[in-house]
C-alpha positions in Angstrom: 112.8 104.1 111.2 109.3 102.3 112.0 108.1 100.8 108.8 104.5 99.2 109.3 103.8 96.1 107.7 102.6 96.2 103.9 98.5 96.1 103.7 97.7 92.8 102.1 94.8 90.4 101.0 94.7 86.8 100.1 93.1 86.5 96.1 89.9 84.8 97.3 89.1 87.7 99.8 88.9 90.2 97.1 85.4 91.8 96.6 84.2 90.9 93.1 83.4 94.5 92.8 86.9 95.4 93.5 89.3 98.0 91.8 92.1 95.6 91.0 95.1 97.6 89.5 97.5 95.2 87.4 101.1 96.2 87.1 102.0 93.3 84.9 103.1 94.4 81.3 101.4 94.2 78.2 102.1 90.6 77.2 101.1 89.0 80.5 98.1 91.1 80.6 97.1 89.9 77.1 97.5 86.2 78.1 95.2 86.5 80.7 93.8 89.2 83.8 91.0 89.9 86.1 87.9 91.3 84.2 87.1 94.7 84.7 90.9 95.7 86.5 93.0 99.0 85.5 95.9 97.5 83.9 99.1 100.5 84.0 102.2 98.3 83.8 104.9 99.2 86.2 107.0 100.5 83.5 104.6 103.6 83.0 103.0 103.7 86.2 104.9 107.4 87.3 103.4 108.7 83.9 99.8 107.0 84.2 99.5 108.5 88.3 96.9 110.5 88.0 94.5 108.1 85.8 95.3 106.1 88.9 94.9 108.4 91.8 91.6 108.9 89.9 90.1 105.1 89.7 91.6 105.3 93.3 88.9 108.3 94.3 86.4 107.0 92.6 86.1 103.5 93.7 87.8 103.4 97.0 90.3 100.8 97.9 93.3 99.6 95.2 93.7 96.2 94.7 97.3 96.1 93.6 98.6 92.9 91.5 101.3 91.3 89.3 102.1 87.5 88.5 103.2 86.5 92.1 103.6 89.9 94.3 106.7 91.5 94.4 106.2 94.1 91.7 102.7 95.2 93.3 103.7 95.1 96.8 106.5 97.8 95.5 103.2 99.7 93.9 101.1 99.2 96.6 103.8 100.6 99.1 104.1 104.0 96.8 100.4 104.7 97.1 100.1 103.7 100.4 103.1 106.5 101.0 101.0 108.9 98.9 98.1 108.8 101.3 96.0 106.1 99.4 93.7 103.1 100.5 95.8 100.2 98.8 96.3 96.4 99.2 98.8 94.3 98.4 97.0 90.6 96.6 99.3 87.9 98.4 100.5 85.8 95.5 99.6 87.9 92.8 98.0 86.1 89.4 98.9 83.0 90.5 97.1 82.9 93.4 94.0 84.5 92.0 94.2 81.7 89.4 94.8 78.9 91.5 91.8 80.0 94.1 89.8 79.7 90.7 88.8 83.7 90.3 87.8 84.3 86.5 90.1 85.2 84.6 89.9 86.6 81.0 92.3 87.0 78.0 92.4 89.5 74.9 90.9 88.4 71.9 88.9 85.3 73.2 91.8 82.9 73.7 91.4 80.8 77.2 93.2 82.7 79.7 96.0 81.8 81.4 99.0 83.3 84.0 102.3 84.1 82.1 
């Protein structure tokens, strides 16, 4: 079998504009995440498809991450099977947050990676 190498993006080249799609679960999301980013954990992600597939039409490319990479790349390697426009962010949360991309966090607390 051929497999072609997974579609990936450093943090700082994502478009502020972006879809980002966060697979992190709900407690990491809550301590802090991109503003503005479809957050469908993992865990649910077979059962919230189609809310995805959706953003997906609508605003183009998916911007897939988690804390440091390996869950999204797993997402971002399912749409990309399913015929979608998808990228993997290199280094997840972390990476966004240590390139200094805004981050926010529910109920006004500063945000921060979990």
């Amino acid at each position: 079998m051929n497999f072609s190498p997974l579609p990936s993006v450093d943090a700082a080249a994502v478009p502020a504009d972006a879809l980002v799609l966060d697979v992190r679960e709900d407690d990491e999301w809550q301590a802090g995440h991109v503003e503005g980013a479809l957050h469908v954990p993992m865990s649910g992600f077979v059962a919230r498809f189609g809310e995805v597939t959706e953003a997906v039409a609508e605003r183009g490319r998916a911007y897939v991450m988690c804390r440091v990479g390996g869950r999204s790349a797993q997402v971002t390697q399912y749409l990309v099977q399913q015929g979608f426009d998808a990228v993997n962010i290199d280094g997840g949360m972390l990476a966004w947050d240590g390139a200094g991309r805004p981050m926010v966090a529910e109920g006004g607390s500063p945000a921060f990676v979990l």
